[in-house]
Structure formats: C-alpha cells, structure tokens
MITOR-931714 format. One line per field, with one value per residue (C-alpha): residue in three letters; x, y, z; residue number from 1. Coordinates in Angstrom, 1 decimal, padded with zeros to 4 digits, m for minus. Layout:
// MITOR-931714
r = c(ALA:...);
xx = c(X:...);
yy = c(Y:...);
zz = c(Z:...);
k = c(NUM:...);
// end
This chain:
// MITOR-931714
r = c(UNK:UNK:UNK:UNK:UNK:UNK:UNK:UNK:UNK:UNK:UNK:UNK:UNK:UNK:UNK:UNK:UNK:UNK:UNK:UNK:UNK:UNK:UNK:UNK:UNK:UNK:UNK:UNK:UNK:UNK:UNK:UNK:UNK:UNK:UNK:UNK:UNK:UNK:UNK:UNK:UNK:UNK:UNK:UNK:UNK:UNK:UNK:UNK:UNK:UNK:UNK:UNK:UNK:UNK:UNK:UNK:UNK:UNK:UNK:UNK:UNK:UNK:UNK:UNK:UNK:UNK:UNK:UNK:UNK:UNK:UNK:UNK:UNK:UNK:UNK:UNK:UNK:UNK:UNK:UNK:UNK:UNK:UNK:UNK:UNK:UNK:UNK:UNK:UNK:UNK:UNK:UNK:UNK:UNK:UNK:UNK:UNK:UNK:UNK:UNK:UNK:UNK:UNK:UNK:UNK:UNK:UNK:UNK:UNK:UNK:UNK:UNK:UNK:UNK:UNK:UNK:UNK:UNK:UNK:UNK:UNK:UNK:UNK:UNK:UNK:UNK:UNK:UNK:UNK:UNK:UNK:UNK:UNK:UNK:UNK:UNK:UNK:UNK:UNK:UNK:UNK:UNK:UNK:UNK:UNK:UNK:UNK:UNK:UNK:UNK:UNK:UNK:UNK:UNK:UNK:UNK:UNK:UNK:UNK:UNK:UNK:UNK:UNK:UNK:UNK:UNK:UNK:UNK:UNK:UNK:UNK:UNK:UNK:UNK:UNK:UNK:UNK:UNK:UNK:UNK:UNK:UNK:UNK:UNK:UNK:UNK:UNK:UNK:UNK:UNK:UNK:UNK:UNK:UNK:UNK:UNK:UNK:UNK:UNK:UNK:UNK:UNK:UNK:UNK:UNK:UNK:UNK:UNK:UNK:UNK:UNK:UNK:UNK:UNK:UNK:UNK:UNK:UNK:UNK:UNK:UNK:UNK:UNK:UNK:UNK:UNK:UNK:UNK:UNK:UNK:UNK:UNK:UNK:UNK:UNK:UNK:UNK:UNK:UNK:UNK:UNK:UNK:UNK:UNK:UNK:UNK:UNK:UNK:UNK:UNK:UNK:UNK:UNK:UNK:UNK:UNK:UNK:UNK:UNK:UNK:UNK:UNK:UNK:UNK:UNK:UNK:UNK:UNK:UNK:UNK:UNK:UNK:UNK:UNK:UNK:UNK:UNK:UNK:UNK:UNK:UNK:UNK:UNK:UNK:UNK:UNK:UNK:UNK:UNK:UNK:UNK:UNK:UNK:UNK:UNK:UNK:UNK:UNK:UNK:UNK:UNK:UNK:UNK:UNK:UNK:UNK:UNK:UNK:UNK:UNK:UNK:UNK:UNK:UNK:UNK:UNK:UNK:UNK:UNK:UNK:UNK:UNK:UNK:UNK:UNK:UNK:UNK:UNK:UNK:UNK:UNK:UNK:UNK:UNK:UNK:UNK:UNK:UNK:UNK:UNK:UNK:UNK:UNK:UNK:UNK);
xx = c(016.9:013.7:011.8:013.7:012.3:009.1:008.6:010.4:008.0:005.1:006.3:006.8:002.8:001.9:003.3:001.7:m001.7:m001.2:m000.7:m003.5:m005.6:m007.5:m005.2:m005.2:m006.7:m004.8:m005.7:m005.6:m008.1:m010.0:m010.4:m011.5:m014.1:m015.6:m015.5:m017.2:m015.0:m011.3:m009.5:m007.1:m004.5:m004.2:m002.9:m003.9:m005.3:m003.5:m005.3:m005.3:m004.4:m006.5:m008.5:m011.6:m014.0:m017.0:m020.0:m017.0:m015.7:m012.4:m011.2:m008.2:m005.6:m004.7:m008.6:m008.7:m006.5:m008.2:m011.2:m010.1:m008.8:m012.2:m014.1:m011.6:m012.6:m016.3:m017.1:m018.2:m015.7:m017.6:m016.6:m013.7:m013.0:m010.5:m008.5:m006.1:m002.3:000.7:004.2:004.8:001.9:001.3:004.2:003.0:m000.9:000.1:002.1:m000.4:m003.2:m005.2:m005.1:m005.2:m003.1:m001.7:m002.4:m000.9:002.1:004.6:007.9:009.1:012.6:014.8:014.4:010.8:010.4:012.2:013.3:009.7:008.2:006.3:005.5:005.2:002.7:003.5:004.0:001.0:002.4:006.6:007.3:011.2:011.5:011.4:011.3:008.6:009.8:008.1:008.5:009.6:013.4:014.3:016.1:016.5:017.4:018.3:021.6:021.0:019.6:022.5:021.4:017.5:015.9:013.2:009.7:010.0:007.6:009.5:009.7:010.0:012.7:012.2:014.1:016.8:017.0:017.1:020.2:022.0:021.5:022.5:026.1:026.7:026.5:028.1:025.4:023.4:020.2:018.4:015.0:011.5:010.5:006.5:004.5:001.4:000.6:m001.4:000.9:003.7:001.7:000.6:004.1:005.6:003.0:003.1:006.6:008.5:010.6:012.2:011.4:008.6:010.4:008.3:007.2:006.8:003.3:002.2:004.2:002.4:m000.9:m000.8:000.2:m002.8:m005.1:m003.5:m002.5:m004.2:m005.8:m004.5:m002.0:m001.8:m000.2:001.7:003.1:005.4:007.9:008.6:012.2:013.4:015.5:014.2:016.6:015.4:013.6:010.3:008.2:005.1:002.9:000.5:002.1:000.7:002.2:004.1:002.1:m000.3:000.1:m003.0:m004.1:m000.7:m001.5:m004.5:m003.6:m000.8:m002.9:m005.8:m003.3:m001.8:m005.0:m005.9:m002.9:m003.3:m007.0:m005.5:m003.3:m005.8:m008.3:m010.8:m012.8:m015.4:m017.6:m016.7:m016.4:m019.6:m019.4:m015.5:m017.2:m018.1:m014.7:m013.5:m009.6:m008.8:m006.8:m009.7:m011.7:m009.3:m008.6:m012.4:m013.4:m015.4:m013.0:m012.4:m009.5:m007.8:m010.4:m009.4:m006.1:m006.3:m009.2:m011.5:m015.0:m013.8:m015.3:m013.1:m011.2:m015.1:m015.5:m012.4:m012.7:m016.6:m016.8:m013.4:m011.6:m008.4:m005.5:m005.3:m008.9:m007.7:m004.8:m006.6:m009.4:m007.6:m004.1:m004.0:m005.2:m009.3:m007.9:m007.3:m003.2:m003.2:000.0:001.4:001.8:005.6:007.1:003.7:002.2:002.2:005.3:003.8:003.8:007.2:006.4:007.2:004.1:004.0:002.0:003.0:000.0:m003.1:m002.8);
yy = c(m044.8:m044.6:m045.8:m042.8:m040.2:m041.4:m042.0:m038.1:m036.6:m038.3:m036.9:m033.0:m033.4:m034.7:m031.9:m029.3:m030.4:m030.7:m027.3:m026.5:m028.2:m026.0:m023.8:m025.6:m022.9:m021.2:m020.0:m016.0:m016.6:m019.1:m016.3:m013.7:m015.8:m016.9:m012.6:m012.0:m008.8:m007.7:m005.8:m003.7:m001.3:002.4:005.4:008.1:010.1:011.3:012.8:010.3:007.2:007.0:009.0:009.6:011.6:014.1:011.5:009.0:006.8:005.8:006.4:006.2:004.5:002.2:001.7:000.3:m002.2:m003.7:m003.3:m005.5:m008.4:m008.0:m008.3:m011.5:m013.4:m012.3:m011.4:m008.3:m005.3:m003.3:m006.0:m004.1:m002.5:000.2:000.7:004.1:003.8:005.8:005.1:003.4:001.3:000.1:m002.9:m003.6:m003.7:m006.7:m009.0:m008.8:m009.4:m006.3:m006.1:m008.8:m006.8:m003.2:m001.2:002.5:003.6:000.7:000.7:m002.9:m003.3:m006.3:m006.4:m005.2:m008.4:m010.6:m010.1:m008.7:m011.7:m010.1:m010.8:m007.9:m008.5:m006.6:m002.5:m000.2:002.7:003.5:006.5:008.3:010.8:014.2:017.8:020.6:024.0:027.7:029.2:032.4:030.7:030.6:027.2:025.7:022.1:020.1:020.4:023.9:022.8:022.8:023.5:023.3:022.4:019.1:017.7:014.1:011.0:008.8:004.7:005.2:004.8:008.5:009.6:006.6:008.1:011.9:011.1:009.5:012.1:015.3:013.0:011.6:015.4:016.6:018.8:019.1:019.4:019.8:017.0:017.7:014.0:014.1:011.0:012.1:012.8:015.7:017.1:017.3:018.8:021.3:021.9:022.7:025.2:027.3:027.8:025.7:023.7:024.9:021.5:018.4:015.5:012.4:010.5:013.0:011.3:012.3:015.7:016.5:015.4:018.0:020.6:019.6:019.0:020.5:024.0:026.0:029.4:032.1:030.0:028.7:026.0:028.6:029.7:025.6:024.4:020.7:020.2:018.9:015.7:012.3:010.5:007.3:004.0:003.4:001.0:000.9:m002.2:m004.4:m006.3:m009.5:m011.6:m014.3:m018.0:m018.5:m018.3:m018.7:m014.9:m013.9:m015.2:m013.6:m010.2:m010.4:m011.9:m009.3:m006.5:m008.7:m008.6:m004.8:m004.2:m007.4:m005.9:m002.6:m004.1:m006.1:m002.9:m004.6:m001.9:m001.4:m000.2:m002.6:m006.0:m007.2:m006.9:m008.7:m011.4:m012.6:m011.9:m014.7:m014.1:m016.8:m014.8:m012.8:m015.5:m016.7:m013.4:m013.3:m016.8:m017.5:m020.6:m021.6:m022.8:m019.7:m019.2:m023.2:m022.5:m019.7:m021.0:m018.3:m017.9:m018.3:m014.6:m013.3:m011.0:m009.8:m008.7:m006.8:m004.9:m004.4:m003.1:m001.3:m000.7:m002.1:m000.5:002.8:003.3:003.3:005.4:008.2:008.7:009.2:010.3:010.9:013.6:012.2:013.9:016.7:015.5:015.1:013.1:011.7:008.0:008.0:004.9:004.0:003.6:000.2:m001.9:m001.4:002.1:002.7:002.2:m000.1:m002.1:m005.5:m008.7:m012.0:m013.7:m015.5:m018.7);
zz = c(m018.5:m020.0:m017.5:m015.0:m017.4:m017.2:m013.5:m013.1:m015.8:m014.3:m010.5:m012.2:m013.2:m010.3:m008.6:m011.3:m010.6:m007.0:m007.1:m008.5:m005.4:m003.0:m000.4:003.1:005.6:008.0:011.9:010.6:008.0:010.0:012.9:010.2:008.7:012.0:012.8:009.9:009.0:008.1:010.8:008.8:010.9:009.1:009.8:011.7:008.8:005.4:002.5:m000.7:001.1:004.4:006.1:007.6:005.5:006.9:006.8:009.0:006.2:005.6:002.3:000.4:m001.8:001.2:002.1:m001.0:m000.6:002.6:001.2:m002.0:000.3:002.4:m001.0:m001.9:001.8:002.1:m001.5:000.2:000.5:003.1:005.7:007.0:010.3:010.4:013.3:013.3:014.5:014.9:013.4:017.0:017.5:014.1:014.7:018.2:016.8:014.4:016.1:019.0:016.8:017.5:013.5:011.0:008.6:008.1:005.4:006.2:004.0:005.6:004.2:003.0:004.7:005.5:009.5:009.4:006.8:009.6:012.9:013.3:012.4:009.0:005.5:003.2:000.2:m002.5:m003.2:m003.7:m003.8:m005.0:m002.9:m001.7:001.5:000.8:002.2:002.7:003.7:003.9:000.8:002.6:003.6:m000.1:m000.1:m003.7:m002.4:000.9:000.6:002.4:005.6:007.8:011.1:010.1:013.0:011.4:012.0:012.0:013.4:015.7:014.7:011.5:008.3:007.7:011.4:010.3:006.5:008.0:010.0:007.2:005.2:007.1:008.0:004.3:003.5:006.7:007.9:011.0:012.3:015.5:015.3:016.9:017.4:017.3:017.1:015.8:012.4:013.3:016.1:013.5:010.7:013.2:014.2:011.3:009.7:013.4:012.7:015.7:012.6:009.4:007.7:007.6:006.1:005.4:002.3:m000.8:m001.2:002.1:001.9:m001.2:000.5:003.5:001.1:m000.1:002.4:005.8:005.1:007.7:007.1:006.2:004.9:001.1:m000.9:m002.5:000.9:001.1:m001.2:m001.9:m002.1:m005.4:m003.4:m003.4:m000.6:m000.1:m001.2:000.5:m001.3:000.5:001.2:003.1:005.7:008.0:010.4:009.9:010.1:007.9:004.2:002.9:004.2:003.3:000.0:m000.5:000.9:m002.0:m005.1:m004.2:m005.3:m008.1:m009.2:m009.0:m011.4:m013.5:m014.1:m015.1:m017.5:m019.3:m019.4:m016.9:m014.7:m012.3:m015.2:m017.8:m015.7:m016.1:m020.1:m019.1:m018.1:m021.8:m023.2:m025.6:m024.1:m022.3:m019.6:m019.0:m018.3:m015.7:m014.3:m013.9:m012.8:m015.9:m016.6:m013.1:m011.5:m008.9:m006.5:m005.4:m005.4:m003.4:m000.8:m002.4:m004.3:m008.0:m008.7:m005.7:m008.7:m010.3:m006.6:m006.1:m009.1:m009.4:m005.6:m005.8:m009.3:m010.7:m009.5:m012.1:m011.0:m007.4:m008.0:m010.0:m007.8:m004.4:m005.4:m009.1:m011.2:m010.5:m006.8:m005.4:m005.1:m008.4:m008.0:m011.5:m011.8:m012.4:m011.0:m010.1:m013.5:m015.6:m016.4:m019.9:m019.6:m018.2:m014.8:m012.1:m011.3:m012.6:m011.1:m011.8:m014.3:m012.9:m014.0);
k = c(1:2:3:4:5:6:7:8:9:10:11:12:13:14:15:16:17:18:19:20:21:22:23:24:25:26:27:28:29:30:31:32:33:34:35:36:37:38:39:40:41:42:43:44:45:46:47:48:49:50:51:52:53:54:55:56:57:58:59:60:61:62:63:64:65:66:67:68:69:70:71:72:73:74:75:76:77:78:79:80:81:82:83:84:85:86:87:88:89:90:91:92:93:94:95:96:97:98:99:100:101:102:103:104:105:106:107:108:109:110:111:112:113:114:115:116:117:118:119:120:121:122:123:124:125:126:127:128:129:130:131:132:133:134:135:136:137:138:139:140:141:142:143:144:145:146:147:148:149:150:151:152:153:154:155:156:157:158:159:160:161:162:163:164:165:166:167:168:169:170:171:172:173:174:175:176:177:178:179:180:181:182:183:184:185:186:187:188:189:190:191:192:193:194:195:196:197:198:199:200:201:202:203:204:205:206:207:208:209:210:211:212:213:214:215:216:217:218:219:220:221:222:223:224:225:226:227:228:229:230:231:232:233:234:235:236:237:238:239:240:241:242:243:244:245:246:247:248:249:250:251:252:253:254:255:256:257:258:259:260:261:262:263:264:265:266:267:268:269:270:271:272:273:274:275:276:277:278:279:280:281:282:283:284:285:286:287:288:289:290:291:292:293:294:295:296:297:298:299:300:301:302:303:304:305:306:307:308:309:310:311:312:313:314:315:316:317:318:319:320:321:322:323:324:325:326:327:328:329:330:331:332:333:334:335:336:337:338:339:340:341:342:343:344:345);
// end
C-alpha cells in the first residue's frame, strides 16, 4: 500500500512539472510568426473601443487587447493589422482565416462558442442591451415602446434579444434591419426609427461621439432597462490552443497587473519588487513565458507598451475619455466588480 502511494505521488509530480514544460506550437501561431504581424478582425468603427482616429490609427478598448496579444507574440505591440467587419462578416472572416482573431464587441454565447467552431478567451468588457431614444418622445422606460418602429444591426444577439423582449412583454415593433454601423446610426438621428437598440456601451458611445449637428447629447435619452447579458470578448478559431492560450492569458494579465498596482509608468521600477508574484507576473523569476511558448517578459511588454487593464479602461471608455463610462461590473473583483484572472503561477 505504501509502495501505491508512492508510485501515485510520484506520477501527480511528474505531471506538475510536466506542466510546467514549454507549450507545443500550434499551425495559427506558427502562420503568425512566419507573417510577422497579428491580423485582428474589429468593428467597423465605435468610439472608446475601436475606431479609426484622424492621423488613421486604430484606437480603443478592443485595440488594446490585440495590441496586448501582438506585444505577447512579437514583444512588439505595433505588429498588428486591423481589418474592419460588419456584424455579418465578422463570423465568416474567422473561420475562413481572413483574421487570426476577433476583437470587436463579440458576445460570448453557447452556439457561437460551438457549432461555430470558436473559443472565446475571456470578457473585456461586461455590457447588457439597451435603448436610445429622442428626448422629444418623452418615454420614461422601454416598456413604452409598443409599436416603435427600431434600429437594429442584422446577425447579431441584439435583433434575437429585441424580439424576446417586445413578446415577453407583449408589445410590438416594426424593425429597420441595417447592417452597417454607420447606416444605422445615421438612421436613427434622421428620424426614420423611434429607437437604436444595441449595447449600452456602444449606445452611450454615439451619444457621445455621433450626434450630428445641430443636434446635442441632450437632444437622446438612454433608456434606464438593461435586457440582456452580453459579456464581450476575443474570440479565435477552434485548433490550436497554444494562440488560444495566449490570446486569453494576455488579458489575464492586463487585469492581474491592475490588481497588483503594476502600470505602464511604474513597470520598470516593478521589475525590482521583492514580491514574489510580482516577479512572476513580470518574468524576473522565470517560469510562464515557457509555459506559454512566449519571451519570459511577454507580461513587461503588454503592460509597458499598452497598460494594465484599468489603464486601458480609463483612457478609452472611462472617465480619462470622453464616455466617461463608470467601471461598474467592469471594475476589480476586489473592488466589487466582476473581473477576476486566475493567478500567474
């Protein structure tokens, strides 16, 4: 018997530090390398999370996060490529292999995850369907829109939530199917629908950003109803893990850097910290670049070249922007909220 306990404790070791070995590579990441850049699918353009700026750049919450796994592969997070897709394409884009990955406001669901052949990597961004209306039509809440006639972008969870909602609360509405972003936005502020429904992220982003002249902010009301889960999140094909792997542990590490108050403008001084989880996080005691087929400062790269996660958040969507959309669910576990990554170890 004691022998058994042995030969079982020395097999759950084995396995421990076989584990820690370096990560096989996989066909995706091989065909990245040998490209020498990320190509990341994003949206057509919405302010705070990705969208091309004046001088051409993307920017954004979602930039970011291809720009972290670019900085994770190459150790260089300007080695991205964006490419800009509808609702429709973006599905089509991936499993074709016209992008590597997507990273443009995808809503994690079970069918998406498999009978489209995806792996979703994580949430970067907790978000619920909402509703944007004139101010003028005097509505209090969405339980008034019987008969509204709605913008909504086709191939998406929003036009499936939309009709759930008006039967569960036996009211009617006439849609105005538009697929792009633009189109729609356009749409709704000339009048030809009572309502834009879409994430309240990206509602709150064209009030923002899209309100065309002589019209204000003041001028649109977001509805105070939240109908819907829609955790947001990189997504890659199915096949090889290793990317998948990376993809997900490059926005572990964005919110494990948060949480341990490493920045972009503090990293370097990081690097001398006597806390041993530091050091890991950071690569000074090495160990989780092997493991995950990456340079062992692949985290020191993410954040010095983008910013942990808050960083991130603040600057494009947060009150650093001109959103200035509160963290809520999005802020810390420790802080109440609902991000959380596993530890780097």
């Amino acid at each position: 018997m004691r022998n058994t306990t042995k030969a079982i404790t020395a097999g759950f070791v084995a396995i421990v530090l076989g584990a820690t070995g370096t990560a096989q590579a996989g066909k995706e990441l091989d065909a990245i390398k040998a490209r020498g850049s990320l190509l990341c699918g994003v949206g057509t353009g919405t302010a705070g999370f990705m969208l091309a700026n004046s001088q051409g750049k993307w920017v954004g919450l979602n930039v970011d996060i291809c720009r972290a796994v670019a900085a994770a592969i190459f150790g260089d997070a300007d080695k991205v490529k964006y490419v800009p897709l509808t609702s429709q394409q973006r599905f089509t884009a991936l499993q074709s292999g016209e992008v590597d990955m997507l990273s443009n406001n995808t809503t994690v669901t079970l069918t998406r995850d498999t009978a489209l052949g995806f792996d979703f990597t994580g949430v970067t961004y907790y978000d619920g369907q909402g509703f944007m209306v004139p101010k003028k039509l005097g509505l209090k809440s969405a339980k008034e829109l019987n008969g509204a006639t709605v913008c909504v972008a086709p191939g998406t969870t929003t036009e499936l939530n939309l009709a759930d909602y008006f039967r569960a609360n036996k009211m009617s509405f006439k849609p105005v199917v538009i697929e792009k972003v633009d189109e729609i936005r356009a749409a709704f502020f000339s009048g030809r629908c009572d309502v834009y429904t879409t994430d309240a992220s990206a509602l709150a982003a064209t009030r923002a950003a899209n309100v065309p002249a002589p019209l204000t902010i003041e001028d649109f009301v977001i509805l105070p109803e939240i109908i819907s889960k829609e955790p947001l999140g990189p997504v890659v094909r199915h096949g090889d893990n290793q990317f998948a792997d990376i993809v997900r542990w490059s926005l572990y590490a964005m919110v494990e850097a948060e949480e341990y108050g490493i920045t972009s403008k503090n990293v370097d001084e990081m690097m001398k910290s006597d806390n041993p989880t530091i050091k890991r996080i950071l690569g000074v005691t090495p160990g989780m670049g092997k493991a995950l087929g990456v340079d062992e400062k692949w985290v020191y790269n993410i954040i010095k070249q983008v910013g942990n996660y808050g960083e991130c958040y603040d600057r494009n969507v947060g009150m650093g922007s001109p959103l200035k959309i509160a963290r809520g669910q999005n802020e810390l576990w420790t802080k109440g909220g609902l991000q959380y990554a596993p530890p780097i170890r």
